[in-house]
Chimera marker file (.cmm) of the C-alpha trace (Angstrom):
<marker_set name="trace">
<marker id="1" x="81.078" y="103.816" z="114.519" r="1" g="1" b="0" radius="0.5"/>
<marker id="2" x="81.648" y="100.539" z="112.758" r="1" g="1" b="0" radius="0.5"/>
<marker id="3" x="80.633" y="101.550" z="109.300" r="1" g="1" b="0" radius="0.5"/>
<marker id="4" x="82.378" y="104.633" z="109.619" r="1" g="1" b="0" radius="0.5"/>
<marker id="5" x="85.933" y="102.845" z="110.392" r="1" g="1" b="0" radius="0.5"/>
<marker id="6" x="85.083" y="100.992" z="107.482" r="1" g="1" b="0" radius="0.5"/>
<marker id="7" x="86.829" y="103.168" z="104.623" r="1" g="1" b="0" radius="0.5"/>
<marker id="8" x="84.241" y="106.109" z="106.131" r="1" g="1" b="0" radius="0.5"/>
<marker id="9" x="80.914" y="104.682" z="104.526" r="1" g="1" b="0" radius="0.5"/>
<marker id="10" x="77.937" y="106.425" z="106.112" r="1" g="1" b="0" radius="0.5"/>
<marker id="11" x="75.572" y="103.755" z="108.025" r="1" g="1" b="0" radius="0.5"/>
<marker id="12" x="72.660" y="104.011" z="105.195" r="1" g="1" b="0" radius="0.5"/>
<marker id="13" x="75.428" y="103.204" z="102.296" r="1" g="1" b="0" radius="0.5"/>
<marker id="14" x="76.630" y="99.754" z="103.915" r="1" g="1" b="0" radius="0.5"/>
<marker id="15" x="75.208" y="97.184" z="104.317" r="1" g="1" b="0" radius="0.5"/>
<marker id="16" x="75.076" y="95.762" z="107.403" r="1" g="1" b="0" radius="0.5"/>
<marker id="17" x="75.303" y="92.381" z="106.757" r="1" g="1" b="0" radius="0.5"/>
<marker id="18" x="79.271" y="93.080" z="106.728" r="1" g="1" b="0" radius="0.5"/>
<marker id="19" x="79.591" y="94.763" z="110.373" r="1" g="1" b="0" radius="0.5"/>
<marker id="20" x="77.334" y="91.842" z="112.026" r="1" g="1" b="0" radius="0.5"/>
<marker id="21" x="80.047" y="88.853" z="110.351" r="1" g="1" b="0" radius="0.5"/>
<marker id="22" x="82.808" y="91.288" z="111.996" r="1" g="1" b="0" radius="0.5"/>
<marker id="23" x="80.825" y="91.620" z="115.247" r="1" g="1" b="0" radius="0.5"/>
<marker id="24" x="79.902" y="87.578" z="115.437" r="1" g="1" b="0" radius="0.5"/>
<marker id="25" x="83.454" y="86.702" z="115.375" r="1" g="1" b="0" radius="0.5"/>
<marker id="26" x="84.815" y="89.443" z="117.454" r="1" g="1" b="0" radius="0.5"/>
<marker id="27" x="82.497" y="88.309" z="120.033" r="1" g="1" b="0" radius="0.5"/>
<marker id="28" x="82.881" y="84.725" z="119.615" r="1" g="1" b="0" radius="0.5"/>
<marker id="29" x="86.416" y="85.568" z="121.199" r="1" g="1" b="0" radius="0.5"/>
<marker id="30" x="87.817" y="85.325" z="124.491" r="1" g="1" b="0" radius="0.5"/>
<marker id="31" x="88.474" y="89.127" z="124.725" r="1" g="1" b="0" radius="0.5"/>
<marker id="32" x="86.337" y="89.888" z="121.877" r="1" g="1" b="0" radius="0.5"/>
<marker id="33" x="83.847" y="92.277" z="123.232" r="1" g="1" b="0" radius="0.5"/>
<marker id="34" x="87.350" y="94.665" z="123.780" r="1" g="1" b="0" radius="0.5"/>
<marker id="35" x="86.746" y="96.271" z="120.248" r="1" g="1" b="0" radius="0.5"/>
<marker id="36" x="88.049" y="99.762" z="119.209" r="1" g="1" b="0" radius="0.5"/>
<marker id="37" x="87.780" y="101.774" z="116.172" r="1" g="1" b="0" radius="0.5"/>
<marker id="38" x="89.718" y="103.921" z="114.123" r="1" g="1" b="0" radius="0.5"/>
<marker id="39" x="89.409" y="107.433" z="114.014" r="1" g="1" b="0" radius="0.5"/>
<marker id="40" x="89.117" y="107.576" z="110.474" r="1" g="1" b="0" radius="0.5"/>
<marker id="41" x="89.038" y="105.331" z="107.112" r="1" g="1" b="0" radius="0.5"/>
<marker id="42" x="91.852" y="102.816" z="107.595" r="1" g="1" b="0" radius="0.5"/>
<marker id="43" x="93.610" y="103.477" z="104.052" r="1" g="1" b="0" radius="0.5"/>
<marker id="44" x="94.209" y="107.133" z="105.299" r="1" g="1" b="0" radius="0.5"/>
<marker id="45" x="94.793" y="106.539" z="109.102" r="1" g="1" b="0" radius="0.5"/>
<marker id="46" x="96.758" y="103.537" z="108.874" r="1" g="1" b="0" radius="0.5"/>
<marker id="47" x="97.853" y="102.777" z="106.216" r="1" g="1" b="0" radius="0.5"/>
<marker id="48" x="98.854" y="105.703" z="104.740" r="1" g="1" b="0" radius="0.5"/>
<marker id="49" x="101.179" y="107.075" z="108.077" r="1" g="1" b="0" radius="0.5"/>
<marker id="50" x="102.637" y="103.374" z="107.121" r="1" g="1" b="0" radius="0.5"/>
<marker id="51" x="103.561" y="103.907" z="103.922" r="1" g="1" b="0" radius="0.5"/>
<marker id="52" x="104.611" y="107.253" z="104.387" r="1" g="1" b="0" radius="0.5"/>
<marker id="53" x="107.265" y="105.998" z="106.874" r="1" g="1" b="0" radius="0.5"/>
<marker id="54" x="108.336" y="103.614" z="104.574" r="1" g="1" b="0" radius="0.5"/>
<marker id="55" x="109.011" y="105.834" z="101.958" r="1" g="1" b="0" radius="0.5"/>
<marker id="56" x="110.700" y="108.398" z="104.652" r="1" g="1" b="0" radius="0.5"/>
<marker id="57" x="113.648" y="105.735" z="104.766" r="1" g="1" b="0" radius="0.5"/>
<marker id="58" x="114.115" y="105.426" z="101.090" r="1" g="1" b="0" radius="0.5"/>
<marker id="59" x="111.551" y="102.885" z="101.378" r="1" g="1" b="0" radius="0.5"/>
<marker id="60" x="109.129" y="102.298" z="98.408" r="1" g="1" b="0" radius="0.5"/>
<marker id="61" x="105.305" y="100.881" z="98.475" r="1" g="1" b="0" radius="0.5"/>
<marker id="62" x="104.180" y="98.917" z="95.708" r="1" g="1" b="0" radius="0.5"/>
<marker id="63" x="100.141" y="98.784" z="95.310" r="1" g="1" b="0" radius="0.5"/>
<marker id="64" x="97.843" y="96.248" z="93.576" r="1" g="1" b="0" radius="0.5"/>
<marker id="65" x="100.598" y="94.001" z="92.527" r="1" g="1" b="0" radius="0.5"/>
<marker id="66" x="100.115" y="90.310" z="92.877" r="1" g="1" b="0" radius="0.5"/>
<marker id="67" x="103.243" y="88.338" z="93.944" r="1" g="1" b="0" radius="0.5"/>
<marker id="68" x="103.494" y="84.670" z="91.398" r="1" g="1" b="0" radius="0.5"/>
<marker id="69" x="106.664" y="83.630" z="93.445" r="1" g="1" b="0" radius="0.5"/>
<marker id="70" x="109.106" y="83.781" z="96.022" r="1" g="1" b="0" radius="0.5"/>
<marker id="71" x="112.527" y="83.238" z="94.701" r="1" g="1" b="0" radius="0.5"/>
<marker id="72" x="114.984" y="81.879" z="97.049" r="1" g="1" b="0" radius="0.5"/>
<marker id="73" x="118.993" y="82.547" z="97.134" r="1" g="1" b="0" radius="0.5"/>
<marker id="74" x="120.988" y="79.088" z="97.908" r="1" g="1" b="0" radius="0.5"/>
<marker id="75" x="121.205" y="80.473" z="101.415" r="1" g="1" b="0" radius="0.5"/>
<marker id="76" x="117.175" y="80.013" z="101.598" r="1" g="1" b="0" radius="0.5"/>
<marker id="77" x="117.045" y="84.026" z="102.353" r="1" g="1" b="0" radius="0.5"/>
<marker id="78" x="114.999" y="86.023" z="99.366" r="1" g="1" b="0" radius="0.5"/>
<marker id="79" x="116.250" y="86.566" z="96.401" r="1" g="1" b="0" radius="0.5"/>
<marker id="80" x="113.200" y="88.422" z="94.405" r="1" g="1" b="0" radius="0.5"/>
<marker id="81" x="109.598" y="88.980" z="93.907" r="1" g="1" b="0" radius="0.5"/>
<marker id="82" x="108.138" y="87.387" z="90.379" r="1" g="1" b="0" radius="0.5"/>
<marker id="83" x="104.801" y="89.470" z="90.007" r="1" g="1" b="0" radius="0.5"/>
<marker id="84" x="101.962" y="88.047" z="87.780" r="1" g="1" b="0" radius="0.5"/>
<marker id="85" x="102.701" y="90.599" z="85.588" r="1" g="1" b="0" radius="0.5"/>
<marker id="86" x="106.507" y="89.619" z="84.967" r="1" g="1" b="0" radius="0.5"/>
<marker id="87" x="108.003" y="92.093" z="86.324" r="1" g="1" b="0" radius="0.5"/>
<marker id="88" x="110.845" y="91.203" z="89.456" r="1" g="1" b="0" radius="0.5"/>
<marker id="89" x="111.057" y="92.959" z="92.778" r="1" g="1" b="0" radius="0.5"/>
<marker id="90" x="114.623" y="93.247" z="94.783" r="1" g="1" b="0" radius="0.5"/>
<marker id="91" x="115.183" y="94.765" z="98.078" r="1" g="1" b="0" radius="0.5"/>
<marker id="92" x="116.795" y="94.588" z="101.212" r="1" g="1" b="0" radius="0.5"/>
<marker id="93" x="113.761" y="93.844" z="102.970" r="1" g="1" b="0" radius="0.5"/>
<marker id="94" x="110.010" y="92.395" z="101.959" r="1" g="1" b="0" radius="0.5"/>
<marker id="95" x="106.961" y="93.026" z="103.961" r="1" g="1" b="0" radius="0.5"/>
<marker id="96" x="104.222" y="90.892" z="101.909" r="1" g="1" b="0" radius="0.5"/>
<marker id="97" x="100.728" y="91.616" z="102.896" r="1" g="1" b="0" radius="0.5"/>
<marker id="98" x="98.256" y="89.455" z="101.671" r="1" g="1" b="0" radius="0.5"/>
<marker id="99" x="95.637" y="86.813" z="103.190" r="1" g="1" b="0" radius="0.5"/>
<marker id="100" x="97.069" y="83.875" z="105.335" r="1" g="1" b="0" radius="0.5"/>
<marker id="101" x="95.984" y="81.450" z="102.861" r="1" g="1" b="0" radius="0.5"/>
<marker id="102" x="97.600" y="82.520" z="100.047" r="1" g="1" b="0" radius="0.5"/>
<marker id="103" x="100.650" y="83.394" z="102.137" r="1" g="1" b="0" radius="0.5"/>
<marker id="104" x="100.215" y="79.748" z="102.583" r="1" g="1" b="0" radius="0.5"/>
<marker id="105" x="100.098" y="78.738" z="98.750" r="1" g="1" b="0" radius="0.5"/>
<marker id="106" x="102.801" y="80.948" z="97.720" r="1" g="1" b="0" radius="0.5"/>
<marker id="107" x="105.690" y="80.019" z="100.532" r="1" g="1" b="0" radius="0.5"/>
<marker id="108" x="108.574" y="78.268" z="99.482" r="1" g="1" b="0" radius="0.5"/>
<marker id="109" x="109.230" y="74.499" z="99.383" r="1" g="1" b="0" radius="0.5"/>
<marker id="110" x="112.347" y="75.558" z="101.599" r="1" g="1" b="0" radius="0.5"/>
<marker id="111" x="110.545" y="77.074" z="104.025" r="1" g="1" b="0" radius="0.5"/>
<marker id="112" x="107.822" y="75.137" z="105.114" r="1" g="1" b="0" radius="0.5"/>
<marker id="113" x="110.005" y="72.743" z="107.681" r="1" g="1" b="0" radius="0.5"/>
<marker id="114" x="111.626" y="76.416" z="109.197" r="1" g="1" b="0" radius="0.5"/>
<marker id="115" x="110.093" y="76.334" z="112.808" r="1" g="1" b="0" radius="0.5"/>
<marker id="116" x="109.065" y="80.514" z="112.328" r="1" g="1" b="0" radius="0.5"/>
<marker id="117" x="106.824" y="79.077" z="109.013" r="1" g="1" b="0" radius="0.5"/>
<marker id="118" x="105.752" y="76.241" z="110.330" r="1" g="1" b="0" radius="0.5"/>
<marker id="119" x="103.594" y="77.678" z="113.001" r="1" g="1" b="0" radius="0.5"/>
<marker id="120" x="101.619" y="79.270" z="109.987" r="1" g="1" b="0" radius="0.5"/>
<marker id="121" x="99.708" y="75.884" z="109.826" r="1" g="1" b="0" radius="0.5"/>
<marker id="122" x="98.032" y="76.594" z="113.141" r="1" g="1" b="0" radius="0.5"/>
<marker id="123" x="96.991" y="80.573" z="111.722" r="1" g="1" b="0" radius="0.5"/>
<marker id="124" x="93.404" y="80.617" z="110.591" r="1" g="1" b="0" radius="0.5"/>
<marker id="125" x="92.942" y="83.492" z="108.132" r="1" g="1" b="0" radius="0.5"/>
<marker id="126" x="89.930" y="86.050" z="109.223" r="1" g="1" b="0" radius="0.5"/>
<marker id="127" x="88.172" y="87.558" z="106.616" r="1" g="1" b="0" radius="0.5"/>
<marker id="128" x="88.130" y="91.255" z="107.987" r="1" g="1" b="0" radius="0.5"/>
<marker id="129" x="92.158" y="92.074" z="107.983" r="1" g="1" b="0" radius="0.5"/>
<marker id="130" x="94.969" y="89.782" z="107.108" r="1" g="1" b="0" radius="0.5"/>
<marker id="131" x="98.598" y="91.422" z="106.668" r="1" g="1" b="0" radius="0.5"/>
<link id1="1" id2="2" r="1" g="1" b="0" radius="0.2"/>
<link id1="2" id2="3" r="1" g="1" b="0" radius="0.2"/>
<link id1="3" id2="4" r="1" g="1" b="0" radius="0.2"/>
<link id1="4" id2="5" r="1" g="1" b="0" radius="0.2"/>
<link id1="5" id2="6" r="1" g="1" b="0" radius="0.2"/>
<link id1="6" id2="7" r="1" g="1" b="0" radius="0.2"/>
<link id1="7" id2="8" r="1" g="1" b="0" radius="0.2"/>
<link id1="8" id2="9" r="1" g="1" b="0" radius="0.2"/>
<link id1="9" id2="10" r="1" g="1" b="0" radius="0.2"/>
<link id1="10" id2="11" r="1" g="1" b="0" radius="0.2"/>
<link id1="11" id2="12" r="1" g="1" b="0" radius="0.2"/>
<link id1="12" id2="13" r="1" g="1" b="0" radius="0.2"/>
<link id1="13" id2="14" r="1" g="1" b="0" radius="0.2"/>
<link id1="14" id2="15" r="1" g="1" b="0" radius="0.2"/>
<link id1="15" id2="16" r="1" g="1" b="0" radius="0.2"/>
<link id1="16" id2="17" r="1" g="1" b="0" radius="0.2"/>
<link id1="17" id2="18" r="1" g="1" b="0" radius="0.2"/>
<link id1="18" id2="19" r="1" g="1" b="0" radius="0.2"/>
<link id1="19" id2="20" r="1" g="1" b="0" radius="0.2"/>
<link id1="20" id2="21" r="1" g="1" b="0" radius="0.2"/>
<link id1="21" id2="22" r="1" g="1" b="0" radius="0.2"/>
<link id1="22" id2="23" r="1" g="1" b="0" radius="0.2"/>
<link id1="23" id2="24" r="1" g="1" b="0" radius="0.2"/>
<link id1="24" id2="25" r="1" g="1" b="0" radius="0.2"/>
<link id1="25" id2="26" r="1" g="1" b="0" radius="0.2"/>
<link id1="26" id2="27" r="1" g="1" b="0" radius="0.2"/>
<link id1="27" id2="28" r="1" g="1" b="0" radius="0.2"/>
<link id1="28" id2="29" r="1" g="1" b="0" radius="0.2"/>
<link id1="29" id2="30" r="1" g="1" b="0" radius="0.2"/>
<link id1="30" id2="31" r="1" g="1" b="0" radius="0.2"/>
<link id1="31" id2="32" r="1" g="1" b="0" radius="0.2"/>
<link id1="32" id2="33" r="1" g="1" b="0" radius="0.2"/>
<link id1="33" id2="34" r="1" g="1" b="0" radius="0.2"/>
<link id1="34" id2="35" r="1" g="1" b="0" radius="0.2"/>
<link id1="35" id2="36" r="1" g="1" b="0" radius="0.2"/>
<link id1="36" id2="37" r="1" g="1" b="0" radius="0.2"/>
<link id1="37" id2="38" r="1" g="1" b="0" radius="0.2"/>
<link id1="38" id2="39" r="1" g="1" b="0" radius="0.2"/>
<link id1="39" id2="40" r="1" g="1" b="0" radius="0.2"/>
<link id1="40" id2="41" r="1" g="1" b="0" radius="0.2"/>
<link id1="41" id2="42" r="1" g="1" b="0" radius="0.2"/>
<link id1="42" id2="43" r="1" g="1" b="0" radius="0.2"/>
<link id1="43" id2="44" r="1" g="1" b="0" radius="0.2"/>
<link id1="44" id2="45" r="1" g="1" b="0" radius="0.2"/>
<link id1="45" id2="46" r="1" g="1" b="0" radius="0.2"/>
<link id1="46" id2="47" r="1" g="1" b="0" radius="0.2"/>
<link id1="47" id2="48" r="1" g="1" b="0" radius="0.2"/>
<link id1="48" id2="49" r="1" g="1" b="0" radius="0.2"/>
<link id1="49" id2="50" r="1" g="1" b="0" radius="0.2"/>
<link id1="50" id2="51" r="1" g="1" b="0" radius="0.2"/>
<link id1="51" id2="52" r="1" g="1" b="0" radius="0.2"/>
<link id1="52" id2="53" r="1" g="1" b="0" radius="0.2"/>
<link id1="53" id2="54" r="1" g="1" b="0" radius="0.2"/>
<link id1="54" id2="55" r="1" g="1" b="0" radius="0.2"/>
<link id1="55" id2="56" r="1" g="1" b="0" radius="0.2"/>
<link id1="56" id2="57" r="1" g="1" b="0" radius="0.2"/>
<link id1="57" id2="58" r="1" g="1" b="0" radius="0.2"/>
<link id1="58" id2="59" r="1" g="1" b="0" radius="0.2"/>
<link id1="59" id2="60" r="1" g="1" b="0" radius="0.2"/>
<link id1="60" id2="61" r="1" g="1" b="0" radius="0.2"/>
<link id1="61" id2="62" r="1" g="1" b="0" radius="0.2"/>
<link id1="62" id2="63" r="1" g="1" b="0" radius="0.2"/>
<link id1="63" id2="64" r="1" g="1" b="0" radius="0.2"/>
<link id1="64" id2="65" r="1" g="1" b="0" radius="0.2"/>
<link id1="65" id2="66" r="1" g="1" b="0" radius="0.2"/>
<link id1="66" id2="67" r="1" g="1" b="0" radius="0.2"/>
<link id1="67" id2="68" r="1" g="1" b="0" radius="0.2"/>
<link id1="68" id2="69" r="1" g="1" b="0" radius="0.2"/>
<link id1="69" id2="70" r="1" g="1" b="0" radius="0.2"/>
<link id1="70" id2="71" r="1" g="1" b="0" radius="0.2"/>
<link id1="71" id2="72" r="1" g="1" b="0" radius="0.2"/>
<link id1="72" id2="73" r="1" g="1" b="0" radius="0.2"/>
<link id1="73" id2="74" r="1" g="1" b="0" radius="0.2"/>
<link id1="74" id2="75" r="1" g="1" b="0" radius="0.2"/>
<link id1="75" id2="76" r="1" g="1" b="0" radius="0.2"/>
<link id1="76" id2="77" r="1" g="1" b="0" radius="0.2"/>
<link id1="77" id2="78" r="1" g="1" b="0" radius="0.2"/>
<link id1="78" id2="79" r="1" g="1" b="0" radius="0.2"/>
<link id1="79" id2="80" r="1" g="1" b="0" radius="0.2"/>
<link id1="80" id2="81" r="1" g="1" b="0" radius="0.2"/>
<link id1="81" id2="82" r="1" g="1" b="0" radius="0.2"/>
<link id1="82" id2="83" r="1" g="1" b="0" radius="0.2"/>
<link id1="83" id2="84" r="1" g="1" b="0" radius="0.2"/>
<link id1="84" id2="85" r="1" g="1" b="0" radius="0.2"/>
<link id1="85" id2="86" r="1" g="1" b="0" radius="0.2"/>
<link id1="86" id2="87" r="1" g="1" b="0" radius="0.2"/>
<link id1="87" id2="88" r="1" g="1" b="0" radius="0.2"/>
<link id1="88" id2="89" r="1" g="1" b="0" radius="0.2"/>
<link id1="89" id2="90" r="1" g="1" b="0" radius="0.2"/>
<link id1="90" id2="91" r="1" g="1" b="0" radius="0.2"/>
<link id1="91" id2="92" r="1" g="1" b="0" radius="0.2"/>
<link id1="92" id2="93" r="1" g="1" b="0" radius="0.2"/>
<link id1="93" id2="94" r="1" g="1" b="0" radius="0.2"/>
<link id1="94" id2="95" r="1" g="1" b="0" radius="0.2"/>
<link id1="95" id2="96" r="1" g="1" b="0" radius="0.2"/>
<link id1="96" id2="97" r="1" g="1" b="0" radius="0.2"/>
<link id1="97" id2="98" r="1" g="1" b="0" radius="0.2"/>
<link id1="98" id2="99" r="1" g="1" b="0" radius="0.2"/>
<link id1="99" id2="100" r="1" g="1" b="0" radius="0.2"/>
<link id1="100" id2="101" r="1" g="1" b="0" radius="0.2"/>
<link id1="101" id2="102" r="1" g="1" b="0" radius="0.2"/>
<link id1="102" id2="103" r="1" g="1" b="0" radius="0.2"/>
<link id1="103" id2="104" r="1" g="1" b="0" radius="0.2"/>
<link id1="104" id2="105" r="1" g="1" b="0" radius="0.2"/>
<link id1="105" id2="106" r="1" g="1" b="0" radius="0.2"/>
<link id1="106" id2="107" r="1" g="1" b="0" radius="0.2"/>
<link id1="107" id2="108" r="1" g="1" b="0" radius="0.2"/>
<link id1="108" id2="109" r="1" g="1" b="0" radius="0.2"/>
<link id1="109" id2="110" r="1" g="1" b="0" radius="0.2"/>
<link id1="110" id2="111" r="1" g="1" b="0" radius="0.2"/>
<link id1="111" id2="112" r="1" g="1" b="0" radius="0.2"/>
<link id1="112" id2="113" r="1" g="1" b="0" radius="0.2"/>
<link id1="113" id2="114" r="1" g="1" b="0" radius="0.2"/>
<link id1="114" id2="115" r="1" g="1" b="0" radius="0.2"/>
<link id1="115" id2="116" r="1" g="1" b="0" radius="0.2"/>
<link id1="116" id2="117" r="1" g="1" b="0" radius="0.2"/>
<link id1="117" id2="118" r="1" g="1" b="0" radius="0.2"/>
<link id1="118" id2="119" r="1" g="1" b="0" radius="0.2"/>
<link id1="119" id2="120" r="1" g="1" b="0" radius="0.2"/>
<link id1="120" id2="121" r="1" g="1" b="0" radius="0.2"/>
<link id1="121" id2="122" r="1" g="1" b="0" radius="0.2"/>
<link id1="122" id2="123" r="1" g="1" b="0" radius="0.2"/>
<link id1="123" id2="124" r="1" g="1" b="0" radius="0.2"/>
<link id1="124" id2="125" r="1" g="1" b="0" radius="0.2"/>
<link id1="125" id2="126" r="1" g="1" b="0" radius="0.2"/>
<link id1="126" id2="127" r="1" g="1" b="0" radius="0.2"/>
<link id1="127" id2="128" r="1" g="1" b="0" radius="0.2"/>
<link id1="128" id2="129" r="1" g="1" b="0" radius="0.2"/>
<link id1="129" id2="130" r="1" g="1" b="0" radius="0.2"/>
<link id1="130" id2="131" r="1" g="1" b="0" radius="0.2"/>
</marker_set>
């Protein structure tokens, strides 16, 4: 079940190696052993219904696109996106998914005394999911 809620890899083209790190710190938790599993590959079942409803509300997903900086308005709220590649993403709203640590490395100067940021100093990144 593991290896196939893992992008739907059949058991002998994994290797295990990856499901046992998962399992050792699911189970090193206080409710670990309460584990479920999609009922499908994750990109298609959810994230995929995610996007979708995104992009239902006028919405748009951007894919494989590595954020440099977050630029600030004088009001501390978000001004733009500065991709790696140059290019400069506006919106009304941001959801940025990427590992805690680099959320970490990339937040602004301004934000890092806000009370709702601060607490990210206390979040351990996991190397299964991070969003």
């Amino acid at each position: 079940a593991m290896s196939k809620a893992l992008n739907f890899i059949n058991p002998d083209e994994l290797s295990m190696q990856c499901i046992l790190i998962a399992l050792n710190r699911f189970l090193q938790e206080k409710h670990g052993s309460k584990m479920a599993f999609l009922d499908g590959n994750p990109p298609e079942r959810l994230c995929k219904p995610i996007a979708d409803h995104i992009e239902s509300l006028g919405g748009q997903v951007i894919l494989n696109s590595r954020i440099q900086k977050i630029e600030l308005n004088a009001d501390k709220s978000v001004k733009h996106f500065v991709l790696t590649n140059g290019n400069i993403i506006t919106g009304d709203a941001y959801v940025f998914a990427t590992p805690v640590d680099i959320l970490k490395l990339l937040l602004p100067e301004d934000w890092k005394e806000i009370s709702y940021f601060k607490k990210l100093d206390k979040l351990v990144g996991v190397p299964v999911i991070n969003v």
